[in-house]
Structures are given as C-alpha cells and as structure tokens.
C-alpha positions in Angstrom: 0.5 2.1 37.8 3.6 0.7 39.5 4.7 -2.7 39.4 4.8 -4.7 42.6 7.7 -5.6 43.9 9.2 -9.1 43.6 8.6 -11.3 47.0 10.9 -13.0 48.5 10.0 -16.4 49.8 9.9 -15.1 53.4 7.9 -12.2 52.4 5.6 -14.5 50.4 4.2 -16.4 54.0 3.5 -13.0 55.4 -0.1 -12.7 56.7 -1.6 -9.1 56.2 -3.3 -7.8 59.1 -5.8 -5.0 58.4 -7.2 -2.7 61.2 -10.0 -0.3 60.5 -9.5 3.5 61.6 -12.7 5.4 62.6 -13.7 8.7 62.5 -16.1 10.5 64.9 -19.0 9.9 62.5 -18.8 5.9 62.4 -17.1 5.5 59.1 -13.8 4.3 58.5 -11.3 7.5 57.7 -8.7 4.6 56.9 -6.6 0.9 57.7 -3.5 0.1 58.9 -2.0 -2.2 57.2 0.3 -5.1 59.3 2.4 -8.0 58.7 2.7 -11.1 60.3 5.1 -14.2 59.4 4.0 -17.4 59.8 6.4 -20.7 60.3 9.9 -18.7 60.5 11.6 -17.0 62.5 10.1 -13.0 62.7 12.8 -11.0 60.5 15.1 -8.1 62.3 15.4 -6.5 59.2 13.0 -3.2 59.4 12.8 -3.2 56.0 10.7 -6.7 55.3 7.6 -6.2 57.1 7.1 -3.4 55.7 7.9 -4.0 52.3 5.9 -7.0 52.4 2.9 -4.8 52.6 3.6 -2.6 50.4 4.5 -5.2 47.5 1.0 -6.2 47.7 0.2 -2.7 47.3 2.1 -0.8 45.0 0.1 -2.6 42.2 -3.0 -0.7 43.4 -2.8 2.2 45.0 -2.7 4.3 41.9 -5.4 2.1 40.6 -8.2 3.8 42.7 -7.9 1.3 45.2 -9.8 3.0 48.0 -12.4 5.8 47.4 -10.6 9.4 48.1 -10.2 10.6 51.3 -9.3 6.9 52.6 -6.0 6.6 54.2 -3.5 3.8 54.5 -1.3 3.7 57.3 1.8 1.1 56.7 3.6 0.4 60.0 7.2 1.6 59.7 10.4 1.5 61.7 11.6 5.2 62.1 15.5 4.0 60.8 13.2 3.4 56.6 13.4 7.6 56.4 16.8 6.8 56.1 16.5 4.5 53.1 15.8 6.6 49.9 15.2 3.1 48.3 12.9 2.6 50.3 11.0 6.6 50.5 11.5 6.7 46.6 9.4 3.9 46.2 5.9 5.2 47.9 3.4 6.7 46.0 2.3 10.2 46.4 -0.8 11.3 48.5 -2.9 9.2 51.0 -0.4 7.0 52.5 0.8 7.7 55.8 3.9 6.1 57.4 3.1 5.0 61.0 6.5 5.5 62.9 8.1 3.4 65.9 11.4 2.7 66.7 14.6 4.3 68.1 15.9 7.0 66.7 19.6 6.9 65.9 21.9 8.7 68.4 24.2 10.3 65.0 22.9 14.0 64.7 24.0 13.6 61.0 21.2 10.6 61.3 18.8 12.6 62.4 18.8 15.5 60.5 18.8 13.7 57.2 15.4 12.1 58.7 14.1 15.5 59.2 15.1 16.1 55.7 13.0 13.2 54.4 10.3 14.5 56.8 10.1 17.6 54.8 10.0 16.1 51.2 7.4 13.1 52.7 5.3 16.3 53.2 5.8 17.7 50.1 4.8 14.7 48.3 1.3 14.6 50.2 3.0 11.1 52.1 1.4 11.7 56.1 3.9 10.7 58.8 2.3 9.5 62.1 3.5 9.1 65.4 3.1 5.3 67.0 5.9 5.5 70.1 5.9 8.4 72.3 9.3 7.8 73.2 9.8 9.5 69.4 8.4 12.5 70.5 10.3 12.5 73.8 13.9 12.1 71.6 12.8 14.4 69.2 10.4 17.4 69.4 11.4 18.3 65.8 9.7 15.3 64.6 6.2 15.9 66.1 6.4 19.0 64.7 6.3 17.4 61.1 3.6 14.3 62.1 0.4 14.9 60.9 -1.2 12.5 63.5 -0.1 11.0 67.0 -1.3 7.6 68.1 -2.0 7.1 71.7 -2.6 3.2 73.2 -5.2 2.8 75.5 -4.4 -0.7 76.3 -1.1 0.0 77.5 -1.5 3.5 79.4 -2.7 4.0 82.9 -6.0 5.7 81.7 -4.7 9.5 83.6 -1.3 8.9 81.8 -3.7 8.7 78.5 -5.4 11.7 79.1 -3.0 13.7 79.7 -0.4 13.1 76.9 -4.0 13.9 75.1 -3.8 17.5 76.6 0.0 17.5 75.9 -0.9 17.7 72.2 -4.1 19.4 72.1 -2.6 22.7 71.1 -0.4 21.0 68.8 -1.2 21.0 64.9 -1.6 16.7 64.6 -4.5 14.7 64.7 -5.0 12.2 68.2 -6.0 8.7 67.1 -7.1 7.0 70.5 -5.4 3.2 69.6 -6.5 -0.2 71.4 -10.1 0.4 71.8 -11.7 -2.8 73.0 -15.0 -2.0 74.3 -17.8 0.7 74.0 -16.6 2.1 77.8 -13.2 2.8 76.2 -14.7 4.1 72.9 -17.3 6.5 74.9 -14.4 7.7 77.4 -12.2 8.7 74.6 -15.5 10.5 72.7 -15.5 12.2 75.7 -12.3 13.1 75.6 -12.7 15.2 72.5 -10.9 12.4 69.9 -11.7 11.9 66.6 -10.3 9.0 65.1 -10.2 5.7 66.8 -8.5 2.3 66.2 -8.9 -0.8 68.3 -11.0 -4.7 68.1 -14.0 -3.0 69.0 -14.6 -2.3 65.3 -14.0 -5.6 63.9 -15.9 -7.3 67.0 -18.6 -5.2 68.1 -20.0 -5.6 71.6 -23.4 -7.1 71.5 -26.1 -4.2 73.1 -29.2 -5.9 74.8 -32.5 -4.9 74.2 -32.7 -3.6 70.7 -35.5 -4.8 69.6 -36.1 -5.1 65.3 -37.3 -2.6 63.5 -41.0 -2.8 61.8 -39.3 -4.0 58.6 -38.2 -6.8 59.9 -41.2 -9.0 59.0 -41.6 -7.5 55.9 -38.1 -8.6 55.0 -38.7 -12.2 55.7 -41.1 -12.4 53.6 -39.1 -11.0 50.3 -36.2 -13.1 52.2 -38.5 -16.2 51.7 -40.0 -15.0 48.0 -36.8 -14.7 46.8 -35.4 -17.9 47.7 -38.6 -19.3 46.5 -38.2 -17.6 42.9 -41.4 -16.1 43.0 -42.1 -14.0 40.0 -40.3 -10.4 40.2 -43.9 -9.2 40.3 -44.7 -10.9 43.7 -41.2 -9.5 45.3 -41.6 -5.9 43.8 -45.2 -5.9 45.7 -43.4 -7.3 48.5 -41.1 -4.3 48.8 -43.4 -1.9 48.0 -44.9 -1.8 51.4 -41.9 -0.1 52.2 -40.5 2.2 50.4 -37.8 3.2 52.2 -36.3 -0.6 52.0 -37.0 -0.6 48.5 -35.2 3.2 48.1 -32.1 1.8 49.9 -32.0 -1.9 47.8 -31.6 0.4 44.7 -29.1 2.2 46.6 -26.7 -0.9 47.2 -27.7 -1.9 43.6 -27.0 1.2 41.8 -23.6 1.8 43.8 -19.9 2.4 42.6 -18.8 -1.1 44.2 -21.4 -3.1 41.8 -20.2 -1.3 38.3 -23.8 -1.3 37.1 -23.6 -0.2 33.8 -27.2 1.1 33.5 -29.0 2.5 36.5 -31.4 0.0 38.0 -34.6 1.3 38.3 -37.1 -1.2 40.0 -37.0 -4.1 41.9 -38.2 -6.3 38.5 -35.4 -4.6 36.4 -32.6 -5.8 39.5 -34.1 -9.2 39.0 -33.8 -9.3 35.4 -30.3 -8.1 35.7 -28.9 -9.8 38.9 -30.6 -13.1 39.0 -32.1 -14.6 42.1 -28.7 -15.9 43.4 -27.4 -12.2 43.5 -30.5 -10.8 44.5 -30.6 -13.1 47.7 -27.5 -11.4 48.9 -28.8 -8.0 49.0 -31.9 -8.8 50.8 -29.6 -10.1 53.2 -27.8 -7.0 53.6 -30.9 -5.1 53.8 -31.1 -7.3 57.7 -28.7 -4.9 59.1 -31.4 -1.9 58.2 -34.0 -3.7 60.7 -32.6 -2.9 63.9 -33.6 0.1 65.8 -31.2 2.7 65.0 -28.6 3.3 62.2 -25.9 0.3 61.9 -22.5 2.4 62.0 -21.1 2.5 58.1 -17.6 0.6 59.9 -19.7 -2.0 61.1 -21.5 -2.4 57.8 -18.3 -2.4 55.8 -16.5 -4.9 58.3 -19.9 -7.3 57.7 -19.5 -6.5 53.9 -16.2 -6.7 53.4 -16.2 -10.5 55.5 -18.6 -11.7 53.4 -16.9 -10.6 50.3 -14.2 -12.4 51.6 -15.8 -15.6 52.5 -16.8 -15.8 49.0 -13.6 -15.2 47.1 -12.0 -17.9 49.2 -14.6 -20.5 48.8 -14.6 -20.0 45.1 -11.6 -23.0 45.2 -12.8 -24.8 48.7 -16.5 -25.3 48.3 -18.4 -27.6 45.9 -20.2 -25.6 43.0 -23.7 -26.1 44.6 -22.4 -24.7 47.9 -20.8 -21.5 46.5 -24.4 -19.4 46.6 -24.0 -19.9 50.3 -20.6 -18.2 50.8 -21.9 -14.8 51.1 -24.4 -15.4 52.8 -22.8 -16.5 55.4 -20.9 -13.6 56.3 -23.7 -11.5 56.0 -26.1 -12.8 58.9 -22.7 -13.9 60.9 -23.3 -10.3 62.7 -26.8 -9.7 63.3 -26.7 -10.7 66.7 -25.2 -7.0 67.3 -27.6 -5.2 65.3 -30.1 -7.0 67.1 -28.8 -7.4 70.4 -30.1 -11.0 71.1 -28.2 -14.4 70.4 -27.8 -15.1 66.9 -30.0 -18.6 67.4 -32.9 -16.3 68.2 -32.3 -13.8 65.4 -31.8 -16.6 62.3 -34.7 -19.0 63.8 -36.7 -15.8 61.8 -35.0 -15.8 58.4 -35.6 -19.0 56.0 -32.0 -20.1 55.4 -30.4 -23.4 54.2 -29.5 -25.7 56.7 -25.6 -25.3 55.8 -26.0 -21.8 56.3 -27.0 -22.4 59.8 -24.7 -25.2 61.0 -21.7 -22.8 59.4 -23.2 -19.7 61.5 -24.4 -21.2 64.4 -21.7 -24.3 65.7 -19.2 -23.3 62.6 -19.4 -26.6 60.8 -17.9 -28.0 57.9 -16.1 -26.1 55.3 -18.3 -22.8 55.5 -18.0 -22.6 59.0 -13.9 -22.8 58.7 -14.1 -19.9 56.1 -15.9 -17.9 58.8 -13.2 -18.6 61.4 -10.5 -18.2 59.1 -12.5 -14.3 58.0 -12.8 -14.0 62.2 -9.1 -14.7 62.7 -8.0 -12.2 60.1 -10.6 -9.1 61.4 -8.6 -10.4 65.0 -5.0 -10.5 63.9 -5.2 -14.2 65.1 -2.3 -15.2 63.2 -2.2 -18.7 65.3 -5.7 -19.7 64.0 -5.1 -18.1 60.8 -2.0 -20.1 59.8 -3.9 -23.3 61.3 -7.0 -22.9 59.0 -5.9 -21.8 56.0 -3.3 -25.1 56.1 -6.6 -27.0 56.5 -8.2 -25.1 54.1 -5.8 -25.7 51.6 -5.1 -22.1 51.1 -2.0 -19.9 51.5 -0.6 -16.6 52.2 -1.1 -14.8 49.1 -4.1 -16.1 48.0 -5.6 -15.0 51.5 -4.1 -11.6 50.8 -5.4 -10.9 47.5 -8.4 -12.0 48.3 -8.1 -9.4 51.4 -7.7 -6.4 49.2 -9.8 -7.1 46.5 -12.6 -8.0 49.5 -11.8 -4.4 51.4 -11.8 -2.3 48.1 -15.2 -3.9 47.0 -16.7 -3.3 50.5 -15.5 0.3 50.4 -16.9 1.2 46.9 -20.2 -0.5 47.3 -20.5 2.0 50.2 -19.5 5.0 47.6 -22.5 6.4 45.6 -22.8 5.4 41.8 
C-alpha cells in the first residue's frame, strides 16, 4: 500500500467534494473526486488541489477501496502530465485523470504530454477530457482520452448535441456533465449517452403520485416490533408474510460491506448477532423497497452512504444515548422521493423518536446540523459546509475521512458477500 503524502497546512483545510458518475443502468460507474479550500486564498499552484485529493487517497486505493470496476476521476490541470513527480506517484488501473487547462504553446511541451499520454495508458491510468477547448488545440490528445465530458449547464442545448455527434464515431466514452433535473437526464438518455454526472443524483427530484408499495404496512409493523424489542420470534413472523422483504434483509445482512463472518440465515439468527440497535437500521433501509418501482442503486448508495456519514461524525458530537439515532436519520431523510409525497406525510407512518423527527423534519439540534452539514457535502456547498462543521466542532480532515470510509462502506454493502 502506498503511504499518503504529507499535508501541507493549506492542503489540510481542503474540503473534498465527491460527485457520483452514473451509468445507463442507475448505478454509479464511478466519483469525481474535488477540492475546495476553505478560509484562504484558492492556490494557483495546479499541483495542490490535486494533490490534496490524492494524499487522502493514496493510502487506499490499493487497499480495495472501491469494489472493481469503480472509477475515480481526480480533477487535473493538463500542465501535471508534465510533472513526472507528480504521474510517478498514481497508482495503476482505475484512476482516471480528468483534464482542463491550457495547453502550453512549446511543441517540445506538448509532445512530451503526448508521451505521458502513452505511458498513462499503458499503466491502465484513463485520461478524460473536461475542456473542449483541449480538443480544439490538440486533436492528438482526444485521440488518447478514453472519455469526453460534455456540460449541459453551460452549452446552448443544439451546441451540446452536436459536439455529441462530433464524437460519436470517435473511440471515447460521452459523459453528459451538469445534469440538474430528470428533463435534462431523459434528453441526454435520448441522446444515446451512457454515463451521466450532475446534482440530480445527490438531490433527486421528488415524482408525485407514487403511491407505497403493499409492504409498506407490513414494514411498520417490524419497524414498531423492533423498536419495541419484541422477541425475535414475533419479528421473524412479522417478516414472514413477505418473503421477498425478508429475502432482501438477508441480502443487506449477508453482504461484503457488513464483513459477516458467518452467513446469516434467519431473521432470529440476525437478531442474535446484530442486536436490536443494528437491526433497526436495516429495517429502515428496507423503506426505500416500499415504493412502487425499483429505487435506482445511485440513489440507494447516496441515502446509504449519508447515513453512514451522519453516524461516523456524530460518534464525537452527540451524547451516547443519542448516537442510535445518527443513522437513522439519514436513512428516512430521502423517502419523500421514493414516495413522492412530503416527507411530514411519509414519517407521520413510521414510529420514530421524537429527535429523529425534529432533526428530519425542521433540522433541529445537533442531528439536524449533521444532516445539513451531509446535504452541504452531496451539494458541494462549501459556504455551509465550512459554517457547520465550525459549529460542529469538526474540521477538514476528520469530515474527509469520515467521507471515504462512509462512500467505501456504502459501495461494498451494495457488493454481494
């Protein structure tokens, strides 16, 4: 495994951003990976914001750190494939260098970037291309991406579509960028794209009319059994009127992300094992099965990995008989779009504390902060982020940590065990 690299104490206040890229079939194909500073000056130096993300990283990305297959894109100014510092230093396979910038007028300059194109390749490290201007200056270049960004938020939707068509016969994958809103997400399906980036992902639209599925009720009631403690004889019966609920709670249970070291095989055994605290937070999870229709594996991860979140940074905020809470929190923070009705209407159903509420509903007291400061991060916020977190008591690396450790565990929970 490599060693991080050392931070400096600029690099130390930088705020990772994380964005989500989607494939065509809902799931997330990767993240880019941002950084923000926070109470200085933004550096000039091309070289800090990207090695502040990947000094967080370097310590885990040989470490299985997301399941294969996963990408990480790391935002890089084109003049870094000129720093063999710098190239020497990334590890092989499943990173992909997302390039902007101007490219230096020197042809010597230039070439030797081609160069570094040529060996990026050869070490399995992706290059892709965030600044059409790049491809304007240097045809050679595209030739060697392996994907091509496109922002719908800052093209003339024509102007979009037809750069598309520029590089349809080209051999690089189109990643439609800034998608805000199902209508942008359904024009560039449309289109033929099949990787997408954009808010929409991290704050999902709320669809009217989607009404709960016929387990709904039937997961109250485990929802209330297991809060009550009821003997794990009363909640097994409980699930067993469906057995499809019950087939996808040993599912969660029995995944990578929960390290089980024997297979769970009834409800009785997860309650022996897990405890009601930890079984609570499963049933919860099981919510976003109710609605009508399949809840998009992105959406479940983002509402995962929040939670996860949530939890790892109340562990130090929240008074011991709070803590159960944390998770839960982040879990029914998004059921109002799996649901498609306000979130007041949707909770007034499930029998949760009263904390849990005022946190969820008017984002009161110290859980409710955690949920805007787990908001603010999903919406590259960095304002609000700085803001709570210095009321929180919390700083930039903690907040970071606690980001990757939150984003792996959401990812291999979703990975069978």
């Amino acid at each position: 495994m490599n060693e991080p690299l050392p931070l400096s104490a600029e690099l130390s206040r930088a705020w990772i951003e994380r964005q989500p890229v989607v494939g065509r079939d809902g799931d997330t194909f990767g993240y880019e990976l941002r950084q923000h500073t926070s109470g200085i000056q933004d550096s000039t130096e091309p070289l800090a914001g990207s090695a502040a993300v990947l000094a967080h990283l370097l310590g885990d990305l040989d470490d299985a750190w997301l399941p294969d297959g996963k990408r990480i894109f790391l935002q890089v100014d084109i003049s870094l494939l000129a720093d063999a510092d710098f190239l020497e230093l990334l590890p092989d396979g499943r990173m992909v260098l997302d390039l902007s910038g101007e490219l230096s007028p020197d042809p010597a300059v230039r070439e030797a970037m081609l160069l570094a194109c040529d060996s990026l390749r050869r070490r399995h490290i992706g290059l892709c291309i965030d600044d059409w201007n790049l491809i304007d200056a240097s045809p050679e270049l595209l030739v060697r991406a392996e994907f091509v960004k496109l922002d719908l938020s800052s093209l003339d939707p024509f102007v979009f579509y037809q750069r598309y068509a520029q590089l349809k016969d080209q051999p690089v994958r189109c990643i439609a960028r800034g998608v805000s809103d199902s209508r942008q997400y359904r024009f560039c399906r449309d289109a033929g794209f099949n990787l997408f980036q954009g808010y929409f992902f991290t704050r999902p639209e709320i669809v009217p009319g989607r009404e709960p599925g016929a387990g709904l009720a039937q997961l109250v009631q485990i929802f209330d059994l297991v809060g009550a403690q009821a003997s794990p004889k009363k909640i097994e019966e409980a699930f067993k009127h469906d057995p499809t609920l019950m087939l996808k709670f040993l599912g969660y249970i029995n995944s990578a992300g929960m390290g089980m070291v024997r297979k769970v095989t009834s409800v009785a055994h997860a309650v022996q094992i897990l405890g009601y605290k930890q079984l609570y937070r499963w049933v919860a999870l099981l919510l976003y099965t109710a609605g009508k229709g399949e809840t998009p594996a992105a959406l479940m991860k983002t509402v995962l990995c929040r939670s996860r979140l949530i939890e790892l940074l109340g562990r130090d905020v929240v008074p011991r008989h709070e803590q159960d809470n944390l998770f839960v929190v982040g879990m029914v923070s998004l059921l109002d779009v799996v649901f498609g009705r306000p979130l007041i209407e949707v909770l007034a159903r499930l029998p949760l504390p009263e904390v849990v509420l005022q946190a969820v509903l008017d984002r009161q007291g110290t859980l409710g902060m955690l949920l805007m400061l787990a908001e603010a991060l999903e919406a590259g916020e960095v304002k609000q982020v700085v803001s709570l977190a210095t009321t929180l008591g919390l700083d930039a690396a903690q907040i970071n940590q606690a980001q990757w450790d939150a984003l792996r565990w959401a990812e291999k929970l979703a990975t069978p065990g």
